[in-house]
C-alpha positions in Angstrom: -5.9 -14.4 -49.7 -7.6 -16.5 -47.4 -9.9 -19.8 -47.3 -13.8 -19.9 -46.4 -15.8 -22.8 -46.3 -19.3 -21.2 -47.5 -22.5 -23.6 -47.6 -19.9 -26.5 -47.4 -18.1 -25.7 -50.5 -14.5 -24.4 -50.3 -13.5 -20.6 -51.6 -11.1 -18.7 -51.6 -10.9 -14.7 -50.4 -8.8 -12.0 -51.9 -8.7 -8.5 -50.0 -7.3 -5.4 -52.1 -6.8 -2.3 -49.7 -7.3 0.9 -52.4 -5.6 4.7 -51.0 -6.4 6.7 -52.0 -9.8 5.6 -55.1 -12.3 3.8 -53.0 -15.4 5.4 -51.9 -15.1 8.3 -49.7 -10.6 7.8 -49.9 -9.5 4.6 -48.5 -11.2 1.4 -48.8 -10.8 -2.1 -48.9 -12.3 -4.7 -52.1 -12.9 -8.3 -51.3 -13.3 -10.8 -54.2 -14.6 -14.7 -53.7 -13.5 -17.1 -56.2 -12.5 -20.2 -57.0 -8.8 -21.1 -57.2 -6.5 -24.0 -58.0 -3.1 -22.6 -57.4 -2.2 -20.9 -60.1 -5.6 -19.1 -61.2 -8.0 -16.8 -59.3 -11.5 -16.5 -61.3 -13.6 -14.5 -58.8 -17.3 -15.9 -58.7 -19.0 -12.6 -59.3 -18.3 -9.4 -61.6 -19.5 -7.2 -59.2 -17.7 -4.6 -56.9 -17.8 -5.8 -53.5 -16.6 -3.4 -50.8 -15.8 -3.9 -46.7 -17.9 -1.7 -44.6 -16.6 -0.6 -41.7 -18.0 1.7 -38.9 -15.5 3.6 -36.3 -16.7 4.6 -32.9 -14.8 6.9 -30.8 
């Protein structure tokens, strides 16, 4: 979990890798929320997923 500062407002950022059950195997889940030390309520219900593109 990490900290962005989004439209002046403070948030925090969870990343949760999945291997295998994400889309096409591998993938990684990010979650923005709120959170105050002890509790993480993400600001959205919805699945959010990292895209990523690989060039060889």
């Amino acid at each position: 979990m990490f900290p962005l500062e989004l439209n002046g407002e403070n948030h925090r950022v969870l990343l949760v890798n999945i291997n295998p059950g994400g889309p096409g195997g591998s993938a990684t889940q990010y979650f923005t929320s709120d959170f105050n030390g002890n509790t993480f309520k993400p600001d959205s219900a919805k699945q959010k997923w990292m895209i990523f593109t690989l060039i060889c």
